[in-house]
Structure formats: C-alpha cells, structure tokens
C-alpha positions in Angstrom: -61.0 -71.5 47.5 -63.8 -70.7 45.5 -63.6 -70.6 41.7 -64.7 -68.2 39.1 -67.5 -69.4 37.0 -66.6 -68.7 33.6 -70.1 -66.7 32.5 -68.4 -64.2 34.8 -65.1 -63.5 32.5 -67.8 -62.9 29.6 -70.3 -60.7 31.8 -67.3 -58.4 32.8 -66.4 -56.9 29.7 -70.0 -56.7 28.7 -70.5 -54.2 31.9 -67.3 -52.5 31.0 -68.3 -51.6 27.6 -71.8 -50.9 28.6 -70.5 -48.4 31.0 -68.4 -46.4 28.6 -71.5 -46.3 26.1 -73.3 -44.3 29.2 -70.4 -41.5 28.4 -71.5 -39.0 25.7 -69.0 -38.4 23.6 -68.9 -35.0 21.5 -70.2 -34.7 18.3 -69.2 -31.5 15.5 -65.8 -30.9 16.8 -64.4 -29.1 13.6 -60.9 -28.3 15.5 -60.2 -29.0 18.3 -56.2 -27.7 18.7 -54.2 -27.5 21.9 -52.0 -24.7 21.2 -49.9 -24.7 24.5 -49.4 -26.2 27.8 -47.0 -26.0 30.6 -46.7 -27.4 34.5 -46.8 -25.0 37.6 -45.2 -26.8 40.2 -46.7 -26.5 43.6 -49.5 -24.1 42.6 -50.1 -21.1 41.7 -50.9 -17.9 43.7 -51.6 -14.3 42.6 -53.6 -11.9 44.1 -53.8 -8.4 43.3 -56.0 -5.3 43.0 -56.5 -2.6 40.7 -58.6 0.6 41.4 -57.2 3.5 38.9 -58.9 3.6 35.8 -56.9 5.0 32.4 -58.4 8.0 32.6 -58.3 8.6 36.4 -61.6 7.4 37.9 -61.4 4.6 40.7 -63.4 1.4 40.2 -62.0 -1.6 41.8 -61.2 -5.0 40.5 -59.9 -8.1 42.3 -58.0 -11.1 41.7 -57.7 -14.1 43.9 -56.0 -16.8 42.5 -54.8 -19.8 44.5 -54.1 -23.6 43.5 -52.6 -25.7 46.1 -50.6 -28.5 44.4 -49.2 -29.5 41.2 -51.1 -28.2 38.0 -51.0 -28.6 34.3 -52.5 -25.7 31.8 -53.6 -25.8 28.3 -54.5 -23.3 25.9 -56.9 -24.6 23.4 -59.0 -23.5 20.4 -62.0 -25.7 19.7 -64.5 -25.0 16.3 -67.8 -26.6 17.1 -70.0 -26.9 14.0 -73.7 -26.1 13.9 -75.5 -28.4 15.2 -72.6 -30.0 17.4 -72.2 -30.4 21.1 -69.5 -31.1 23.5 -71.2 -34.2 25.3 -72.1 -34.3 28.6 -68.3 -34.2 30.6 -66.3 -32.2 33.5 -63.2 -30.9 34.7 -60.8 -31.8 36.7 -60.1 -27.9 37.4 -61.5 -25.0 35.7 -62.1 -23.7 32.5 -62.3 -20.2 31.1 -63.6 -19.9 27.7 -64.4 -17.0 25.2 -66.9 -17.5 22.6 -65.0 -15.2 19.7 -67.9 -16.1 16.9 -70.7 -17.5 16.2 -72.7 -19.1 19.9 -73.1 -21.8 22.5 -75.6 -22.4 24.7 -74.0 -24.0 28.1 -76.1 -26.5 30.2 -75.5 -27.5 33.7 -76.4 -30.4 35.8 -79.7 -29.3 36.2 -80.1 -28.8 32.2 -80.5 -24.8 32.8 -79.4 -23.5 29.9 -77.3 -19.8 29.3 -76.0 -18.7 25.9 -72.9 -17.6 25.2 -72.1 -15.0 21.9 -69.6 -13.8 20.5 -67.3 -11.7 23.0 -68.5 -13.3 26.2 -66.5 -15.3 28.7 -67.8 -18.3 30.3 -66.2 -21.2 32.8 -66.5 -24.5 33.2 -65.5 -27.2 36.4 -65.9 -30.1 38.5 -69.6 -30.5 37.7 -71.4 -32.2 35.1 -72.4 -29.5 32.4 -72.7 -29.5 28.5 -72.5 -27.0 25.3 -74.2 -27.3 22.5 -74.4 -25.1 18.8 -78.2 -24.7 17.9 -76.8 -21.3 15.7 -76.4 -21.7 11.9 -72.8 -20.6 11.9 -69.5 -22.4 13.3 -69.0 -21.2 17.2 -65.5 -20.4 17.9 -63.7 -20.8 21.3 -60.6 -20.4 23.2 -60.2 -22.2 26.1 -57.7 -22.2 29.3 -57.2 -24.9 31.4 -55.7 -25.1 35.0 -56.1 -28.8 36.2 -54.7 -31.3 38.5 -51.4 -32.1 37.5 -51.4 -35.7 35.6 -55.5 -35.6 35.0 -57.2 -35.2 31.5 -58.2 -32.0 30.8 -62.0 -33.8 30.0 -63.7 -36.1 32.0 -66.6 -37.9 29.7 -69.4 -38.3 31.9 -73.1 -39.7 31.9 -75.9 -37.5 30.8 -78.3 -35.9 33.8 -81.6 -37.5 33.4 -83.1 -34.3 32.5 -80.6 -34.4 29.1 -83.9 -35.5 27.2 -85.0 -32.0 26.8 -81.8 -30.3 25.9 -81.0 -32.6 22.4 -77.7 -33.7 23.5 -77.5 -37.3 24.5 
C-alpha cells in the first residue's frame, strides 16, 4: 500500500481555500431579508389563460408553469447600496425580481449588460450572471425563489473571464 506524503495533507487545504477565494462574494448588501419560505411537494403546475380585458377588449396572456419534483420558495427583499454588487453566482432554479427603486444593471455570462429601474421585472437562473449598482441611490428589490428542494437559494460562482470590464470581481 502506498503512503501519503505528508506535503500532500498541507497542499490540500491550500487548494481548498484557493478555490473558494475564485468565488466572488457580494459586496453593499444593506438588507438582505428573507421574508417567507415554504415547500411544494412534488412540484408545482399551473397553467392558465386569460384573454378578457377589464374593460372588454381581448388580449391574451399565458401562463405555463411546471416544476417536476420537490421545491423550496423564498420571498426576499435585498437593499444593494450604490456602488455594490451581488458577485458573480447562480441559481439552482429561477428567480423573479422587481427593481421597486433606485437601479441595477444585470450581467450575464457573456458580461452583456441590461439595466433594470424602478418598476421593471427581471429573472435570474442556472447560469452564471451578476448585478451590480453604478446609480447614486440604494436599489431596492424583491425577489422570489422556486428552487430545488434542499439547495441554497445562491450558488457563489467564479467570475467569466470577461468580468474585467464590468467592475465586479
């Protein structure tokens, strides 16, 4: 049987904690508040269609919603300050945000960048993405989570090497 040199023991950990510092954690979180959750048991599915207006005109709308398996929600509002970003991170599931003040500007894998005011609704998933506050005010946010049942709601995850150019590390 072959034994372990010890320089090994003492390299491992070093690799473990380099590997974490890849993660880019957030920075400017001024609340970040989960203010419910719950557990849907085998899914969720709702579908349904709406084409009456209030005032009598027809424009239709359509929802398709369908999660096979176990899933945990959250309801959370998050203040990021000006300045601040989320880090470079993903989802386990999807998120639907609404920007209620201030703005974000959302990056995805490929560092293209959309912003996001006040009133407008954005989502979030399984890919690598990033917000960040360049505005001079607080951006405010409510969040919804539906996620894999037993998985965080945030997976920390390494920046894309095009990262450089959008000031979040």
């Amino acid at each position: 049987m072959r034994q372990v040199s010890s320089k090994w023991l003492l390299v491992l950990p070093a690799l473990v904690l380099a590997a974490k510092a890849w993660a880019t954690p957030p920075l400017g979180f001024v609340l970040n508040q989960i203010l419910a959750s719950g557990f849907a048991a085998d899914g969720i599915s709702e579908h349904m269609q709406i084409n009456k207006n209030p005032d009598g005109t027809v424009t239709p709308w359509q929802l398709v919603l369908q999660v096979q398996g176990d899933t945990d929600y959250y309801s959370q509002h998050l203040v990021l300050a000006a300045g601040g970003y989320s880090g470079w991170h993903s989802h386990p599931g999807v998120l639907v945000g609404a920007v209620t003040s201030g703005q974000i500007d959302f990056y995805d894998a490929n560092c293209r960048k959309r912003t996001i005011g006040a009133g407008q609704v954005f989502t979030e998933g399984d890919d690598v993405h990033a917000i960040s506050n360049t505005g001079i005010i607080d951006a405010d946010l409510y969040i919804s989570y539906l996620v894999k049942h037993g998985s965080p709601r945030r997976r920390d995850e390494s920046a894309p090497a095009c990262a450089v150019d959008t000031g979040i590390p």
